[in-house]
C-alpha positions in Angstrom: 62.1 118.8 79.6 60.3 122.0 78.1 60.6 120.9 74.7 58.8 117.2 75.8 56.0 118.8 77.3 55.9 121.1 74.5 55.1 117.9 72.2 53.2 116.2 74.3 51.2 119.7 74.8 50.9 120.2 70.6 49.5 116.5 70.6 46.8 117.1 72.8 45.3 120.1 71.4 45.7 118.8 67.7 44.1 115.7 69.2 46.3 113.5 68.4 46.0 110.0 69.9 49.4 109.0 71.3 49.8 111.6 74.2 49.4 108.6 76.2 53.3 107.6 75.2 54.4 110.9 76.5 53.0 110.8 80.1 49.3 112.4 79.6 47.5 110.2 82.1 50.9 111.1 84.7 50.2 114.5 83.9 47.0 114.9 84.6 46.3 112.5 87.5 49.7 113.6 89.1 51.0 116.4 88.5 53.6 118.0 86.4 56.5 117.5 89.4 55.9 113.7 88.6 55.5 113.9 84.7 59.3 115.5 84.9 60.1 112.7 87.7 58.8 109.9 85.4 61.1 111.2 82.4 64.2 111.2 84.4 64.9 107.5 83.8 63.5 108.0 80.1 66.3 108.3 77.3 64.3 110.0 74.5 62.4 108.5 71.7 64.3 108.5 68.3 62.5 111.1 65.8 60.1 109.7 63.5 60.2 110.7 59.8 57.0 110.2 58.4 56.7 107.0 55.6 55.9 108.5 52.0 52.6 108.1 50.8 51.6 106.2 47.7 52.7 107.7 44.5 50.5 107.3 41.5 51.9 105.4 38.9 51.7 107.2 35.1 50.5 110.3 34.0 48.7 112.4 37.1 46.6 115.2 34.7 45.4 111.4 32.3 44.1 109.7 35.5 42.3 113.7 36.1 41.0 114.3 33.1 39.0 110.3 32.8 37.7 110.7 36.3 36.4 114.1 35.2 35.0 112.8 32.8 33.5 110.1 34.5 31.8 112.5 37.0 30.6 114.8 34.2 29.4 111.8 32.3 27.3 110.9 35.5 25.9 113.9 36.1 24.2 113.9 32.4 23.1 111.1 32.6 
């Protein structure tokens, strides 16, 4: 129980936008005696790993250097 109001405690202050899956509005308009009632029933949420993000295909310092150079080449102009 600590360790779920723990997350759902992290979410709110990093502002994240799903403490409403963990019982926020419960907490708040109820109390924390019936946030821990309402997770009695509740068999925990599997853990998320994060999906990777986009990889850039080819060279990484090529696609640096042209937009570099594109910026540079703006800012003469």
């Amino acid at each position: 129980m600590a360790d779920r109001y723990e997350d759902l405690r992290r979410r709110v202050l990093y502002g994240e936008p799903d403490g409403h899956r963990l019982g926020l509005a419960v907490l708040l308009r109820q109390g924390v005696a019936a946030w821990m009632q309402a997770w009695d029933g509740i068999s925990p949420a599997p853990a998320r790993t994060p999906a990777p993000g986009p990889q850039p295909d080819g060279d990484v310092q090529t696609m640096v250097a042209v937009l570099a150079s594109m910026a540079l080449a703006c800012r003469r102009a």
